[in-house]
Structures are given as C-alpha cells and as structure tokens.
C-alpha positions as CSV (number, residue, x, y, z in Angstrom):
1,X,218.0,112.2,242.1
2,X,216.4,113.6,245.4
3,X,218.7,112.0,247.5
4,X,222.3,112.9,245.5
5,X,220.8,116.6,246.1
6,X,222.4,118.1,242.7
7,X,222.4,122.0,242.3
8,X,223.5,122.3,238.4
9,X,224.3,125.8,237.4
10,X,224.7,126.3,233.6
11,X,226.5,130.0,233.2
12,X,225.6,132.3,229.7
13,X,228.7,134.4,229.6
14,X,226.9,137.4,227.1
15,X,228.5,140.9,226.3
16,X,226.0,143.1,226.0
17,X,223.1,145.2,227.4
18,X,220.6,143.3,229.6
19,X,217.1,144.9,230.6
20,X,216.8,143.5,233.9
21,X,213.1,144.2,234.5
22,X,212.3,142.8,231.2
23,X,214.0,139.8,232.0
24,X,212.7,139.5,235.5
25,X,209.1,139.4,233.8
26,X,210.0,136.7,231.3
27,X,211.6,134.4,234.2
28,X,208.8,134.8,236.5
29,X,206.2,134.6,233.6
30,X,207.8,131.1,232.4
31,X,209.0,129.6,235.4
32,X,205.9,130.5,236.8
33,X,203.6,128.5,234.0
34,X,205.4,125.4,234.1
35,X,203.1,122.8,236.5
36,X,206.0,120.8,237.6
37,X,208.0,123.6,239.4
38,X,204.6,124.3,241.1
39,X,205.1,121.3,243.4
40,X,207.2,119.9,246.0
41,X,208.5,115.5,246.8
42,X,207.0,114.1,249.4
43,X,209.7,111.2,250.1
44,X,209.3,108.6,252.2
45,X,211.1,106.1,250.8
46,X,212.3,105.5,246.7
47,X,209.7,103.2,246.1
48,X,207.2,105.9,248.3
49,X,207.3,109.3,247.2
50,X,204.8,112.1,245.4
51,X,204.5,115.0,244.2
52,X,202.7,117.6,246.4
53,X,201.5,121.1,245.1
54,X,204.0,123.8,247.1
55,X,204.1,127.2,247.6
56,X,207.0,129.5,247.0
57,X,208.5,133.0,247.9
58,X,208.1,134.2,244.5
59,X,209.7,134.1,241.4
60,X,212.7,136.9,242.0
61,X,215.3,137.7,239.1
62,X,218.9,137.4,241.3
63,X,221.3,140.4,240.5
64,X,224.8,140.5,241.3
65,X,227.4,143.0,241.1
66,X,230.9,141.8,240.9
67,X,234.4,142.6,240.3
68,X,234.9,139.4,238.4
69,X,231.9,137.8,237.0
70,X,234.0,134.1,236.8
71,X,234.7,134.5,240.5
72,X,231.0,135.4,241.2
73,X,229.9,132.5,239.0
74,X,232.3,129.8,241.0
75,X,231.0,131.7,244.3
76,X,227.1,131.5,242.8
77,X,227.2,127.6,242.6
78,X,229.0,127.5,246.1
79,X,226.0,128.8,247.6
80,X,223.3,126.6,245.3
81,X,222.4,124.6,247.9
82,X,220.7,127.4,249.9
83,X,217.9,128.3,247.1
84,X,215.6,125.1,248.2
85,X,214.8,124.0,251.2
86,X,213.8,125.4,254.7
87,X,210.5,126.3,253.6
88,X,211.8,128.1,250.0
89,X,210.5,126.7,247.0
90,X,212.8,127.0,244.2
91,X,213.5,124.4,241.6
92,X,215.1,126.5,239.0
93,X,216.5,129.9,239.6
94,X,218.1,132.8,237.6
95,X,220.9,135.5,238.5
96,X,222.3,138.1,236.0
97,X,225.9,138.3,237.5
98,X,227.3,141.8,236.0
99,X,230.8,143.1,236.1
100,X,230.3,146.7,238.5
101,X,233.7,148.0,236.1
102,X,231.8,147.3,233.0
103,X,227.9,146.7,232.6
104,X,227.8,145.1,229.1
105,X,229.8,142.1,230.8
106,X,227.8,139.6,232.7
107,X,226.9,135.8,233.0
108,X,223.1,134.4,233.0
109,X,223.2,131.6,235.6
110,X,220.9,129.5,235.8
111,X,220.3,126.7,238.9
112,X,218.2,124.3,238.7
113,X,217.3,121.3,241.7
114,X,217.9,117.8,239.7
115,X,215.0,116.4,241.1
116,X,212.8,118.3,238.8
117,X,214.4,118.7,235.7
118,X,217.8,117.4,233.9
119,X,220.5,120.1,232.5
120,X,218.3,119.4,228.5
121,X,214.9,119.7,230.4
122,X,216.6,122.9,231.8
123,X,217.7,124.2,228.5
124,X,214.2,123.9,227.1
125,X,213.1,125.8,229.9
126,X,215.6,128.3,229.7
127,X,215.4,129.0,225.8
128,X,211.4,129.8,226.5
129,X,212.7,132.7,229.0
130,X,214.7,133.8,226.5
131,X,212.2,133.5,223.5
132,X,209.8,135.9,225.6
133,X,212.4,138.0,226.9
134,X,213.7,138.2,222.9
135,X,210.0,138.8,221.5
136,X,209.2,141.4,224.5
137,X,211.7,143.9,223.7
138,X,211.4,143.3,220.1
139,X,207.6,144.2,220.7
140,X,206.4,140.6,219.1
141,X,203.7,139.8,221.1
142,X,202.4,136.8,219.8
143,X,205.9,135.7,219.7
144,X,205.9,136.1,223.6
145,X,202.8,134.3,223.9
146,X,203.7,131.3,222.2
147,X,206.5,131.1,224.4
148,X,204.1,131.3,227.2
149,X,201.6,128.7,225.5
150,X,204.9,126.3,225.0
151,X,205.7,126.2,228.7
152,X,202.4,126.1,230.1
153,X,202.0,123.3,227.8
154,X,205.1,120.9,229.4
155,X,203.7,118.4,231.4
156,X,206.0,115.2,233.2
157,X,205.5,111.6,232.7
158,X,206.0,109.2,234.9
159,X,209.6,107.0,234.3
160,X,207.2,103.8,233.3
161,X,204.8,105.8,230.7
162,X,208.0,108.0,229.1
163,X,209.5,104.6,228.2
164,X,206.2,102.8,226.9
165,X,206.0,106.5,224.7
166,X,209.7,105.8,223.8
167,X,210.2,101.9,222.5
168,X,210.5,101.4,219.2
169,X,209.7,98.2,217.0
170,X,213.1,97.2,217.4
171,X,213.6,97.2,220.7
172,X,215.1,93.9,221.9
173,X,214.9,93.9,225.9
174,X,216.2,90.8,225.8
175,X,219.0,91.2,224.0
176,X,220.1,94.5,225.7
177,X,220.2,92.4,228.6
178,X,222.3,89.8,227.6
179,X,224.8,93.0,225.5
180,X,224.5,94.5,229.4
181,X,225.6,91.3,231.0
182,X,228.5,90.3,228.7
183,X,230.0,93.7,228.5
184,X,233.4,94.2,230.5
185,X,233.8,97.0,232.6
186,X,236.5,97.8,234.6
187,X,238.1,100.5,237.2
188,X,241.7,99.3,237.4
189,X,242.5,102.6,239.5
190,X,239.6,102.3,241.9
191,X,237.9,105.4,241.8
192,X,234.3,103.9,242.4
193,X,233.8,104.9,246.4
194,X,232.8,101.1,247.4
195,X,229.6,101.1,249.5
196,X,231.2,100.6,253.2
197,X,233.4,103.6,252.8
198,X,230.4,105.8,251.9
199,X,228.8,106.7,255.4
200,X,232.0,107.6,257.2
201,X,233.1,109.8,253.6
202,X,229.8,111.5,253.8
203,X,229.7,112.7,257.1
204,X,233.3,114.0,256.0
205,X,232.1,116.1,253.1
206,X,229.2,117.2,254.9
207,X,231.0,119.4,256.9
208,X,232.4,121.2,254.2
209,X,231.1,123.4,250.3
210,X,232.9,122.8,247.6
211,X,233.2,126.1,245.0
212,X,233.3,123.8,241.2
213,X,236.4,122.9,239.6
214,X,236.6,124.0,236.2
215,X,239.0,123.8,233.1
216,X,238.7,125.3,229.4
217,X,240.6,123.3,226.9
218,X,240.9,124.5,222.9
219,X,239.8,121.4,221.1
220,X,240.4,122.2,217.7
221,X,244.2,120.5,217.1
222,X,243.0,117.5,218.7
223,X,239.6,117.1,216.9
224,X,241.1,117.9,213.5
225,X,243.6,115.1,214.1
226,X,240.8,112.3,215.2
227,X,238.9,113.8,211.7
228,X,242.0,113.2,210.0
229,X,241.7,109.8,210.4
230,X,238.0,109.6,211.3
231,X,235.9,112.4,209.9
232,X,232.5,111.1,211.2
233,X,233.5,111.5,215.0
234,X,231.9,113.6,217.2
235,X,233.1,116.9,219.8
236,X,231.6,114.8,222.1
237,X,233.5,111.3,221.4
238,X,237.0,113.6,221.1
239,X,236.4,114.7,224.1
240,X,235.5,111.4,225.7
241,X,238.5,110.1,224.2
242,X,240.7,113.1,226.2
243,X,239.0,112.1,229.6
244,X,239.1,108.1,229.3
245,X,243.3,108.8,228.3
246,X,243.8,110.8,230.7
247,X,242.1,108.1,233.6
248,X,244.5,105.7,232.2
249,X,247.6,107.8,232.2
250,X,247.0,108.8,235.8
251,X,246.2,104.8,236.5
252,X,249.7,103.8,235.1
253,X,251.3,106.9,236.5
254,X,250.2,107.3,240.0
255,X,248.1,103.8,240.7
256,X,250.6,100.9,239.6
257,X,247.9,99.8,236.8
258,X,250.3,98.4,233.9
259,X,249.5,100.6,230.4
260,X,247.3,98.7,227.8
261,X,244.3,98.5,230.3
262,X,241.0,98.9,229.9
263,X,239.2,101.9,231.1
264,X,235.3,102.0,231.8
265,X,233.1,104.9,232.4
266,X,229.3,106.0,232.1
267,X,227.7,108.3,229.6
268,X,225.1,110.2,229.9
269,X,222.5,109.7,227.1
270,X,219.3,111.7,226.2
271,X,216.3,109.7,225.4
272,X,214.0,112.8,224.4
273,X,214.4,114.3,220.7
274,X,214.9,118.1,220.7
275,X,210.8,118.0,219.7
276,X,209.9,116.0,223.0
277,X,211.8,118.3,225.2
278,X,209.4,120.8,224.2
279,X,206.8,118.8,225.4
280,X,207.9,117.2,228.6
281,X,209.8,118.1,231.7
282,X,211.6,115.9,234.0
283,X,214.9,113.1,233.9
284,X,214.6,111.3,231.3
285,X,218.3,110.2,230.8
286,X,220.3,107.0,230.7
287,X,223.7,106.7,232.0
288,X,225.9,103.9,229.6
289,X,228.7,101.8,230.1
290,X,231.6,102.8,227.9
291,X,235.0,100.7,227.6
292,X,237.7,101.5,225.5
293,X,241.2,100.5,225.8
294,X,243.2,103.4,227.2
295,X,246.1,103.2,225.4
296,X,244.7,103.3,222.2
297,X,246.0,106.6,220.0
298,X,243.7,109.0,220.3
299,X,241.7,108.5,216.6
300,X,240.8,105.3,217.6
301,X,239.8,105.9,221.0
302,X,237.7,108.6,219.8
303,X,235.9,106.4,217.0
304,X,235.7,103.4,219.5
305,X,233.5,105.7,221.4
306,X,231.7,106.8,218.9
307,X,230.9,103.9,217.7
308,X,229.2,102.5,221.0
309,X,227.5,105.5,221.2
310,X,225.6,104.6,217.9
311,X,225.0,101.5,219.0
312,X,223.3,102.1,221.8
313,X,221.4,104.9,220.3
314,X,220.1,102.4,217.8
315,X,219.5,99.3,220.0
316,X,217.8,101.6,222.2
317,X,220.4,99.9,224.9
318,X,219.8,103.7,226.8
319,X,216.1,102.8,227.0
320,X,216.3,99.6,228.2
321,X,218.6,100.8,231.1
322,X,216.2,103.9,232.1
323,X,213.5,101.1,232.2
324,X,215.6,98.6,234.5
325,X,216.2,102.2,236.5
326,X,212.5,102.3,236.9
327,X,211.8,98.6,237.7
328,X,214.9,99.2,240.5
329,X,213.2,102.2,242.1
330,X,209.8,100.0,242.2
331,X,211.8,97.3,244.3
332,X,213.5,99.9,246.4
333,X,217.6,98.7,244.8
334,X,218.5,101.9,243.3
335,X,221.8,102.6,244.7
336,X,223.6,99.2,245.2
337,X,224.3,98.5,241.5
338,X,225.8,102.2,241.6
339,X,228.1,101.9,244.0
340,X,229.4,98.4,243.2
341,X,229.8,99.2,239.3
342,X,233.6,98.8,237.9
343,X,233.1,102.3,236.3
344,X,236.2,105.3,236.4
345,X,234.1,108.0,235.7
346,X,230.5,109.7,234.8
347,X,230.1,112.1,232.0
348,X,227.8,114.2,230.9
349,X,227.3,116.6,228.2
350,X,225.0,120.0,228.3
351,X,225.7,121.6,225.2
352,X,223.1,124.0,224.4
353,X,222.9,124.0,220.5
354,X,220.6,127.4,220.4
355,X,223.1,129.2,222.5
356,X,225.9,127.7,220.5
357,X,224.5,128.6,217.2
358,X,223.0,132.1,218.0
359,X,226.2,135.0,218.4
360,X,223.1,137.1,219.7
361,X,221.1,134.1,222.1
362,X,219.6,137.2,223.5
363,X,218.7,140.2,222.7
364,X,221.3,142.9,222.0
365,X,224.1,140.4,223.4
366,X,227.1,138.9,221.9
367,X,226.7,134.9,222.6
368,X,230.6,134.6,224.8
369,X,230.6,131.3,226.7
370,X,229.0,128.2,228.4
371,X,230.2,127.1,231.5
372,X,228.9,125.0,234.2
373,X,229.3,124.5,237.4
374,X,227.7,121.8,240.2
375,X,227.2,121.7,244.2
376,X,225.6,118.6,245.9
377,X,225.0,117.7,249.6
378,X,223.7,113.7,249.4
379,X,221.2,113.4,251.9
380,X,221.9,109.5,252.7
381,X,224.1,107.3,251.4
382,X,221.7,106.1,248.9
383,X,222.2,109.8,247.4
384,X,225.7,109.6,247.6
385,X,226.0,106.2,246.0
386,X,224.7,108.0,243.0
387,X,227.6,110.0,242.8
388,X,230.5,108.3,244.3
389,X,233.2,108.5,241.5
390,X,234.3,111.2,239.4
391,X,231.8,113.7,237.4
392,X,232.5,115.4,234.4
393,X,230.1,117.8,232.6
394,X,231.0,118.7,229.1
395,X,230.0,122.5,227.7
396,X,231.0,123.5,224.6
397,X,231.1,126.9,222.8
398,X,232.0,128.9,220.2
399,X,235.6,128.3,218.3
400,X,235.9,124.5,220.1
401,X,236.1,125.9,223.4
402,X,235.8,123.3,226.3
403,X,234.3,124.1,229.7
404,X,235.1,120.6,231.3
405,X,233.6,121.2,235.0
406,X,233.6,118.6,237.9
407,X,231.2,117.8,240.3
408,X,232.7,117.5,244.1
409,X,234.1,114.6,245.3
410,X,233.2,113.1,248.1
411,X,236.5,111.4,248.8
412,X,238.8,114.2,248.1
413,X,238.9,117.0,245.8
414,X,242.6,116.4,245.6
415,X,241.4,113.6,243.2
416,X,239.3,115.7,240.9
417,X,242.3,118.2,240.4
418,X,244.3,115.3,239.5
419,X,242.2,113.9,237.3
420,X,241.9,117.4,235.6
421,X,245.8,118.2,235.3
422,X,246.1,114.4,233.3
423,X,243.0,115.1,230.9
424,X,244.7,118.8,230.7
425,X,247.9,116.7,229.8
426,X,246.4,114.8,227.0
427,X,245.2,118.5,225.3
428,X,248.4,120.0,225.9
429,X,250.3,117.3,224.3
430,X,248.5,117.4,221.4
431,X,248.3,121.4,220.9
432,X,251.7,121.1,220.8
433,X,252.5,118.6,218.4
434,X,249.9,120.9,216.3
C-alpha cells in the first residue's frame, strides 16, 4: 500500500449546524490518541520496512468556504496528495467544506494515507470523532471519555499475527489453494495494464492530478427486480452485478469480445467483524476473484455473486489470500501476480452502516450523503502494479442512492469515463423498464 500512494477521501454530506471548535477538539483529541498515526514507514524495500515514531505539525481541523461544496469536495481530493509528505505528518485528516451562500450545508471529509489504515479502519476512526464530538455538546462526559479510552485502546497487528487471531477450525489452506488454482478468470477486454507497459504509463500520469470521477445511480428499480427473483441478495451483489454487465457490454461493444463471455474482477473483503475494528487499526482486507458470465440477466448475475461471496466468507478463501499476501511480501513478489492477473476490475465497498442508519450521525445535522473520492501518485512501479486496472469504490446512502467513484487511471481516464457511461447504461435501462 505504501508504494500505490492512495489518498481515500470519504465525504459526509450533513445539513445542519456544525461547531467548528468543538469539532476541532474531538479530531485532534482522537486522531491524536491513536499510536499508529503517531509513526512514520521507514521503507527500504517490501520485505524491509518499519515503523518509526514521527512527529507532525499538529492536528488542525481544515475549513473551507465554497460556492459549491461538490466542487470543493472533487477539488479537496485533487489536492490529497499534498497532506503527507515533505516533512508533514498526516495519516488521516479532516476538512468541514461549508457552502459560504448557506452555512447549515457542508460535507465532512475525511483523508486518510492507505498505508495506515483501510476505508473500515477509517470509519472506526471516524465514528470515535464523532461519538466525542456527539457526547461534548450534549455535555456527556463520560460518554466523551469512552470514546477517548476506545481509541487510545486500538493497537495494529502485524499481517502474520492478525491471521493466526483470524483462522477458524475450518480453515482448509489447502483446499483454498487448490479452489484458487482451478478457478477461471478472465479479462477478454484487456484492461489489466500488463507489467512492461507500466514504467513508460507511470511516468505519463505522473505528470499530471486527476480530480475523481464520480456517478450517483438510484438502485431501487434494479434491486427490487434481482429480489423479485432472489430476495436474499445483497446492495452490494446488485451492484456488482451493474458493474461486471456493464464491463461486458463495453467488451462486446467497443473491444470485439463476442457476448456470452466471462467477466472476472476482484472484491474487496473485510476480514475484521464490526467488534475487531474497534480493537485494531490497519489493512486487514482481502481482494477475491469474482467470475460470472456477463450476459447473464441481471437476477442471476446478482445471486451468482452473491453466492461466491458466501463462499468465500465461509471457507475463509479471504483469509487464506491475506495470508499468501503476507508470505509474498516476506519473499519480496508482491506486485508480479497483480499485474499479470486476468482480472477487469477492482471493487470495493465503504459503506458506513452508523452513518447510513443515523438521519442525525452528528449532532444537530441531517445525515445527506456518502460520497468518496480517491487520488494516488504510485511511487514505483511496484505501487502502480497494485492498481493497474480499473477501481471502483461503492458508497451507499440513504433511499438506495449509489456514489460509484473511480480511482484514476493510469492509462487513460478516457477509459474510466467509459466504463462509467456502460455501468450508467445498465441502471438507466432498467429504471426505465421500471
């Protein structure tokens, strides 16, 4: 993750009154007590690296005035890459954006440096700020402290001890590896960046800052028809379903792949239950092979993909490929398998549930929106290997709302928009057979 150099900015649109000194406290206060943003990585190499205690600027609350609060947000996330680095210290970061026309409207934004923390480690995170922001000015003091004890009380474990802590009785290495090694993948339309074109493609994009692509999508016609058919599915496998159709229909519509094919892509799974986030800060994610065939109606793409997503939740197949992660950074591979993997697309989903099912998240504001929003700068071409295809973070909220945001491509962002006008199809074409 230190190499890919991933800013993720997750964006609380609230309508309401924000005390910005109260909330400066509570950021500071937080941020402040949790021991892994008190340290720097010393890299030399990714099987020789540590952690270093490091010294910051101070823990400053960011306040924006804006005319448009979206535009700020898009402009915020341009300009993520400047908070670390050059001697600042500054692994997660807040800024209140607030409409100058109208006070009450604003977006908490939050940025945090992947290298620390993942987007659930940074929703534990930020939930504490708002618990002691929430107890503070409804004068609950021991409230605010528990808050307080709960971050001071995260500690990280290293990739090998998180996955002793995480193996259950049944969990077959073995036969994870041999599921691993006979499942098909496949990326008829080549967007996996192959490993030669990576240097000359990064020294490309260097030279340029990307502000994120984002569409909002209304869910509901096309989740109550996979329901219909398949009421245990999933937001999240709909919505998989919508992006792995519309990689296919762009394949057979602007790549010469014949319809019928199969499309292959890589999910993001959390191995920490809500209860271990609490306790523990740090990556602790899996990324999964998913194929499906893309012409498959939409129900049964949507419950083919839920499906595996059981199954590797209870084969623990998500464990056993954060553990072969860990063995590959020990012999210094991470990043070949990456960039040679048949895979279309990564996905991943940061829904915060708290925010999602709070209409007042904090205090004296009406819960609005979650959006997202992702810079990187890959530092080597190991980094960029780790993101050399297509990103897609998933944000839910309120009244199935999508925020379906893309990370930048490295290849050309003409790609991204196309890929986002065919999954934009595939919503459109079923809100209006609706």
């Amino acid at each position: 993750m230190s190499r890919a150099n991933i800013f993720f900015t997750s964006g609380y649109r609230l309508y309401g009154d924000v005390d910005v000194a109260a909330l400066q406290e509570s950021y500071a206060v937080i941020v402040g007590a949790v021991e892994k943003f008190q340290h720097g990585l010393r890299f030399q190499a990714q099987n020789d690296y540590a952690w270093c205690e490091a010294e910051g600027e101070g823990l400053t609350l960011g306040l924006r005035e804006c005319d448009d609060v979206d535009t700020a947000f898009g402009e915020l996330c341009r300009e993520s890459l400047s908070f670390h680095g050059e001697q600042r210290h500054c692994p997660m970061s807040l800024t209140l954006l607030r409409n100058r026309h109208d006070a009450r409207d604003v977006i908490l934004a939050q940025t945090c440096e992947h290298t620390y923390v993942d987007a659930r480690g940074a929703e534990s995170v930020l939930n504490l700020i708002v618990d002691h922001y929430n107890a503070t000015l409804r004068g609950d003091g021991a409230a605010a402290s528990a808050a307080l004890a709960a971050a001071r009380n995260m500690s990280t474990l290293s990739g090998h001890d998180m996955a002793g802590l995480l193996a259950g009785a049944g969990h077959d290495r073995d036969a994870n590896l041999a599921h691993l090694q006979a499942y098909p993948v496949a990326d008829a339309g080549q967007f996996a960046i192959q490993p030669g074109q990576v240097p000359d493609l990064l020294e490309q994009y260097q030279r340029q800052r990307f502000a994120p692509l984002v569409r909002y999508h209304d869910i509901a016609s096309l989740l109550q028809a996979c329901r219909a058919q398949y009421p245990e599915v999933t937001q999240n496998s709909v919505v998989c379903a919508a992006l792995a159709k519309g990689v296919h229909d762009i394949n057979v519509a602007q790549r010469g792949v014949a319809s019928g094919h199969t499309v292959s892509f890589k999910m993001l799974s959390d191995l920490l239950a809500p209860s271990m986030r609490a306790q523990y800060c740090g990556n602790y994610i899996a990324f999964v092979p998913v194929s499906v065939d893309g012409s498959l109606p939409m129900a049964e793409l949507a419950k083919a993909i839920h499906d595996r997503i059981r199954h590797f939740k209870e084969s623990q197949l998500d464990l056993t490929i954060f553990k072969l992660t860990e063995e590959a950074v020990d012999a210094a591979l991470v990043g070949q398998e990456a960039v040679t993997d048949p895979l279309a697309f990564v996905v991943t989903n940061w829904n915060n549930y708290r925010f999602l099912g709070d209409e007042e998240y904090l205090h004296g504001c009406r819960s609005v929106r979650h959006q997202s929003g992702v810079n990187i700068a890959p530092k080597d071409a190991l980094g960029a290997g780790l993101v050399n295809r297509p990103v897609m973070v998933i944000n839910m909220s309120a009244k199935l709302e999508l925020c379906l945001s893309f990370f930048p491509s490295l290849r050309a962002q003409e790609e991204n928009l196309a890929v986002a006008d065919a999954i934009g199809a595939v919503f459109a074409q079923h809100d209006a057979t609706a």
